[in-house]
C-alpha positions in Angstrom: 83.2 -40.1 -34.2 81.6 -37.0 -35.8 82.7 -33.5 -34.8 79.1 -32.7 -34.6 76.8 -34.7 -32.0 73.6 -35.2 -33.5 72.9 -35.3 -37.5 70.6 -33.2 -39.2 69.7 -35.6 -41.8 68.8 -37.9 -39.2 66.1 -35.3 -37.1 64.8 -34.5 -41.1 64.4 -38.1 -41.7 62.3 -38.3 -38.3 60.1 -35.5 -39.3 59.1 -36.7 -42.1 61.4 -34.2 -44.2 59.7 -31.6 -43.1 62.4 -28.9 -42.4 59.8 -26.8 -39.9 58.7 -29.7 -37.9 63.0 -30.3 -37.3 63.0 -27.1 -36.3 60.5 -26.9 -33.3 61.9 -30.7 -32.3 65.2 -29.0 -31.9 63.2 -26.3 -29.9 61.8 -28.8 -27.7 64.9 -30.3 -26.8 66.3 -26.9 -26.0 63.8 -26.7 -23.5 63.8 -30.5 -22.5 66.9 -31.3 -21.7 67.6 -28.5 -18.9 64.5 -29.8 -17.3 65.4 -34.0 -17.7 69.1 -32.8 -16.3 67.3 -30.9 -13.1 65.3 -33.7 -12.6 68.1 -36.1 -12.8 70.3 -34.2 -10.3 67.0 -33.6 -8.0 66.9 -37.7 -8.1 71.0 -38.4 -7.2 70.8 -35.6 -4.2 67.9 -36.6 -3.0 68.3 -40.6 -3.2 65.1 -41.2 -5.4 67.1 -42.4 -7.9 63.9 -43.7 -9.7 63.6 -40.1 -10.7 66.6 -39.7 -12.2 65.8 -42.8 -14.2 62.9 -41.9 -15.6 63.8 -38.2 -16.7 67.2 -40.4 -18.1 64.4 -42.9 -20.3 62.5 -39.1 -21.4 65.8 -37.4 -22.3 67.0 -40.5 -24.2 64.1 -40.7 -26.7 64.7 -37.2 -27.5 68.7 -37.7 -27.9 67.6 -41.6 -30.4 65.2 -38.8 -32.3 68.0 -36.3 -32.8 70.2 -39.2 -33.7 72.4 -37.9 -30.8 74.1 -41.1 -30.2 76.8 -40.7 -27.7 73.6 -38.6 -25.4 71.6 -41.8 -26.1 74.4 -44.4 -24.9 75.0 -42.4 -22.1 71.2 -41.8 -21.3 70.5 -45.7 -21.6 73.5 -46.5 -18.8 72.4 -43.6 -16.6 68.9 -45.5 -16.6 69.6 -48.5 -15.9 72.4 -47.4 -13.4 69.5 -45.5 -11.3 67.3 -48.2 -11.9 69.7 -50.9 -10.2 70.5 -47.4 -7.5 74.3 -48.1 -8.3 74.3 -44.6 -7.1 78.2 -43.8 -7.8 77.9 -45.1 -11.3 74.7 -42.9 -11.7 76.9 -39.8 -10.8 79.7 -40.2 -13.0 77.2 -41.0 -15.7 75.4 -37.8 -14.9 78.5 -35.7 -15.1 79.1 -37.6 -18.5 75.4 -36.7 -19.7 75.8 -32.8 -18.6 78.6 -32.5 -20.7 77.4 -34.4 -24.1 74.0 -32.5 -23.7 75.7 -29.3 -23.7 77.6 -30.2 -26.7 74.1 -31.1 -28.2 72.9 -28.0 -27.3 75.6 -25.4 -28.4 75.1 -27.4 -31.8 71.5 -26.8 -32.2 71.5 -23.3 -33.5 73.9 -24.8 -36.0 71.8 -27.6 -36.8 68.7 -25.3 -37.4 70.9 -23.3 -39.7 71.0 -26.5 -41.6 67.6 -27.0 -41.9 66.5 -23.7 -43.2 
């Protein structure tokens, strides 16, 4: 597995090249994934686990965009584990997707480095 969790080249490739348009993707996510994680954990304490599936599905097109791979597997499992309300899978999938996103997240600065 990479030390880093998302590729560069793979975001640039999805933009089209364009180094700028990477850059505000990467923005976006910043902001994103805080708000998919809240919604998530809103979903598991509250038992509406259809809202923690559906803020999973938003978070893990972002993650197969960034080519974030291990946030995407994780993402795709915490969906359907909502989905199918296998509610004690959901939360050790959520603890697993709260720690991979903040590994994607202390990485972006990094990765906009990259791209400039």
């Amino acid at each position: 597995m990479s030390e880093f969790p998302f590729s560069t080249e793979n975001i640039l490739e999805q933009c089209g090249g364009n180094a700028a348009t990477a850059i505000i993707v990467l923005d976006e996510f910043l902001n994103q994934a805080p708000a998919d994680e809240a919604e998530m954990l809103a979903g598991l304490n509250n038992n509406t686990l259809i809202t923690t599936s559906k803020a999973a599905h938003k978070l893990k097109g972002t993650a197969g965009v960034l080519g974030a791979e291990k946030l995407h597997a994780i993402c795709a499992a915490l969906e359907i584990a909502a989905k199918e309300e296998r509610t004690e899978d959901a939360k050790k999938l959520f603890a697993d997707l709260q720690t991979e996103s903040k590994r994607c997240v202390e990485y972006v600065p990094i990765a906009q480095q990259k791209l400039k």
